[in-house]
C-alpha positions in Angstrom: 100.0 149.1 48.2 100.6 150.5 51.4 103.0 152.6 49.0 100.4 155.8 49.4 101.6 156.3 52.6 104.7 157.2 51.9 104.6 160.8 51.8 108.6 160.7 51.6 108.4 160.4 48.0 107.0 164.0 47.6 110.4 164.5 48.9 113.9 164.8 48.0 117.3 164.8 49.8 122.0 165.3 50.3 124.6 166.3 52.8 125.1 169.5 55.3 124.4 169.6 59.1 120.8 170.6 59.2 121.1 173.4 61.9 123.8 175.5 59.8 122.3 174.6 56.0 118.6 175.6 57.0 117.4 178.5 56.1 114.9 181.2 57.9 111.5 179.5 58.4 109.3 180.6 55.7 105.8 181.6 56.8 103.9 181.4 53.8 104.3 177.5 53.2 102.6 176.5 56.7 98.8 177.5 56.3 96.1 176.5 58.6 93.3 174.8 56.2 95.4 174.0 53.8 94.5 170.5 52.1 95.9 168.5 49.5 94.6 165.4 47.6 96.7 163.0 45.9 96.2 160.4 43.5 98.7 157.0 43.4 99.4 155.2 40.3 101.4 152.5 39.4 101.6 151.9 35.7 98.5 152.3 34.5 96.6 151.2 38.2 94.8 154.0 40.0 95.6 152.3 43.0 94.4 155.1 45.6 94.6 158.3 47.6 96.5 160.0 50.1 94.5 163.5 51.9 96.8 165.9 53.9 95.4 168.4 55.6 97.3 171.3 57.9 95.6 172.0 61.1 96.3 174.4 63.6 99.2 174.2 65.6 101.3 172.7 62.9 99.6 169.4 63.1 98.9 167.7 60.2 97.0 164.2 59.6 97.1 162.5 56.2 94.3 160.0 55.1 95.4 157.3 52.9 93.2 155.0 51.0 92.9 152.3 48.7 90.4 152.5 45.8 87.7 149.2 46.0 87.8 146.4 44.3 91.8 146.3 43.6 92.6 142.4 43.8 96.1 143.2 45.2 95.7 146.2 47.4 93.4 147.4 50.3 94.9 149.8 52.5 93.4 152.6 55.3 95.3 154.6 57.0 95.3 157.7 59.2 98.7 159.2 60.0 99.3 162.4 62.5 102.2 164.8 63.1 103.3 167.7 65.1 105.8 170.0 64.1 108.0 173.0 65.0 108.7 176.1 63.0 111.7 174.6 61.2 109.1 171.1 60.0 111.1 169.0 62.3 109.3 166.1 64.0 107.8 167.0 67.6 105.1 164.2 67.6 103.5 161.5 65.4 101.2 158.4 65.6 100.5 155.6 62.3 97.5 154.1 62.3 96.2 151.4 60.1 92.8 149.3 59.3 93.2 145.7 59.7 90.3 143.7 59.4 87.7 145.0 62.1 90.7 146.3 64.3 93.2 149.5 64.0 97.2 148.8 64.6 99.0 151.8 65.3 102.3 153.0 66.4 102.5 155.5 68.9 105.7 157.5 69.2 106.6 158.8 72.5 109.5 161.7 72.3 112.2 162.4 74.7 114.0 165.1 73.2 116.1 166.0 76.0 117.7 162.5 75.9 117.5 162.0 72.0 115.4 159.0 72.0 111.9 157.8 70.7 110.1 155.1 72.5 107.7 153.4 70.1 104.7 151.6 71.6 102.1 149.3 69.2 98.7 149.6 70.0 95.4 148.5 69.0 92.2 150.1 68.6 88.9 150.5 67.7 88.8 153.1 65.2 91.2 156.3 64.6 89.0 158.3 66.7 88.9 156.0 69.9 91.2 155.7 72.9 93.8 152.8 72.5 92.0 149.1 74.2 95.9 147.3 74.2 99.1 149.0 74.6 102.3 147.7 74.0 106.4 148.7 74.5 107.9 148.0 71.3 111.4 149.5 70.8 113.5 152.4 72.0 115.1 154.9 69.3 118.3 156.2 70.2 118.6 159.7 68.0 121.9 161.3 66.9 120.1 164.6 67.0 116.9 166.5 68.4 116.3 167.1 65.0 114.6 164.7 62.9 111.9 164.5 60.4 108.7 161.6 60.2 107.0 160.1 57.5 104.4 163.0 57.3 106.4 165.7 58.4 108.7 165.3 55.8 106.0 166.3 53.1 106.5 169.7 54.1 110.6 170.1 55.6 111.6 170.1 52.0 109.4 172.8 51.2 111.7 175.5 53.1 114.6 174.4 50.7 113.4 174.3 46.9 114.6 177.8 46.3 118.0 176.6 47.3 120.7 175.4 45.5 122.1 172.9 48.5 121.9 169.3 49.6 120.3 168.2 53.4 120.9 164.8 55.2 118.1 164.6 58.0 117.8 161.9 60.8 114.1 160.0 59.7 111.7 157.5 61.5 110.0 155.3 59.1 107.3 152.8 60.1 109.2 152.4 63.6 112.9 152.4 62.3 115.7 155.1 62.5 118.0 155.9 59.1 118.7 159.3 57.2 117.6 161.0 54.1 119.1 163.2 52.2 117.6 166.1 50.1 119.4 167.1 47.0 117.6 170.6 46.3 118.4 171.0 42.4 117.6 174.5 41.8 116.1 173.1 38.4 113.1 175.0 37.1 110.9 173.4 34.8 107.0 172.7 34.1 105.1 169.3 34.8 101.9 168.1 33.8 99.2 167.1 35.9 95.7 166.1 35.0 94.0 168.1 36.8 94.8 171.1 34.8 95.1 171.9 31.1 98.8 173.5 31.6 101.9 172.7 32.5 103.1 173.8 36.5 105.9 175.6 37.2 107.8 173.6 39.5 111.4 172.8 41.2 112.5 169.5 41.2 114.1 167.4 44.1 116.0 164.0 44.5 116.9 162.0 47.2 117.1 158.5 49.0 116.4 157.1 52.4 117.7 154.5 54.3 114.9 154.1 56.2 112.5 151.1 54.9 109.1 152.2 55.0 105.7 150.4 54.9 104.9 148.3 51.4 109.1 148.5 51.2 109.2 152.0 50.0 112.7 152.7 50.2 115.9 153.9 48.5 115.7 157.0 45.5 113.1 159.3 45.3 112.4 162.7 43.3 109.7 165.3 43.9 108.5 168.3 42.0 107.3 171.2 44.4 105.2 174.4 43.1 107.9 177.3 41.7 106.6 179.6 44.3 106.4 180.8 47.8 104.2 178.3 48.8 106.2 175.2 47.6 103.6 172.7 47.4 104.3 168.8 46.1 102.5 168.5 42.5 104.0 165.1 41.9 106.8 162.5 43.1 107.8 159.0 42.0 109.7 156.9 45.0 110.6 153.0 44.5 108.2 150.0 46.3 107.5 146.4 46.2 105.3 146.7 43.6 108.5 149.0 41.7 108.1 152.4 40.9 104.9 154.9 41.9 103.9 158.2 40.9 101.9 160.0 43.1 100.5 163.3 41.6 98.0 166.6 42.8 94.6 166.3 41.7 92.7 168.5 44.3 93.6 171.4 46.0 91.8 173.8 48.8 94.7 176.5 49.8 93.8 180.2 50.5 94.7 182.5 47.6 97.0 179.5 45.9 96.4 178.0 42.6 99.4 176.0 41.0 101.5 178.5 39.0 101.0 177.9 35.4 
């Protein structure tokens, strides 16, 4: 079930060159503090969690758990990225629990020569300095430009007011491909449990190329909050296990509530 880590499905995607379809940077979706819980399900499995929090900077780090005592999952994670104004990718680092040890992959940019070097380490815990570290592969990028697996929780954000379609380079679980972002301008309500009403919302499809951890690949849709803020309420993407639904059931944001 390493499925909760892909973050992608909150997200949705199309085609036009990212630097002349983008639109100004909106402020009010990046806030410091803001955190977001998620719960995973998989027909009627709770299977687990995934906790994304902002931090300053525009870093953001997503926890993402496994309830106990699933016979077919167990799965802890830790996943960080750094971002720009536009939430493109200017950093990132996967880390995962296995057995008493941490694996990780540790993504060093280049920008100015459009490549990625990807190094595997191993650690103690999330919050200790790496004990093995480890050349793995060397990402050549078409662009500077590019969005991660966490990162992209948040670039659609700046579109869902849009009627338009984005392809984006992405880097999945140490491989290169493209999404693309179909931005619907469809507005509708969706149910959560966590509240009694319906959320306004926008909805967004997509697909990636990119294969991502627990084989979470191909279409995707996403429902973000019908407002400024343009927060993921729910998303279903595709996995080994078939298809997930990954919706909000906790929220800390300053001055937000979901818009009923």
């Amino acid at each position: 079930m390493r499925t909760i880590v892909v973050l992608a499905g909150l997200a949705a995607i199309g085609f036009s060159f990212l630097h002349l379809a983008a639109p100004a940077p909106v402020p009010a979706i990046y806030q410091e503090g803001e955190d977001l819980v998620y719960e995973v399900s998989w027909t009627m499995f709770k299977l687990g969690t995934i906790r994304l929090k902002s931090l300053p900077d525009r870093k953001t780090v997503a926890y993402i758990d496994s309830y106990a005592g699933l016979p077919f999952v167990d799965l802890h994670s830790v996943h960080y990225s750094w971002m720009d104004s536009l939430f493109l990718s200017h950093g990132s680092l996967s880390l995962e629990k296995r057995k008493d040890r941490w694996w990780g992959l540790d993504y060093r940019y280049d920008l100015p020569n459009k490549r990625v070097i990807v190094e595997e380490i191993y650690l103690k815990d999330p919050a200790a300095q790496p004990d093995s570290r480890t050349a793995k592969d060397t990402l050549a990028l078409p662009s500077s430009e590019f969005v991660d697996g966490l990162c992209i929780g948040y670039f659609p954000r700046r579109f869902i007011q849009a009627d338009t379609t984005v392809e984006v380079p992405t880097i999945l679980y140490g491989k290169l491909g493209q999404t693309s972002f179909r931005f619907t301008g469809d507005h509708s309500t969706e149910s959560i449990d966590a509240l009694d009403a319906p959320v306004r919302v926008v909805k967004v499809e997509g697909n990636t190329s990119v294969e991502g951890i627990f084989g979470m690949t191909g279409d995707f849709k996403g429902w973000f909050s019908d407002d400024e803020a343009g927060v993921p309420i729910k998303g279903k993407l595709t996995v080994l296990l078939g298809n997930v639904t990954i919706e909000l059931i906790q929220w800390n944001r300053k001055g937000w509530n979901p818009p009923q």
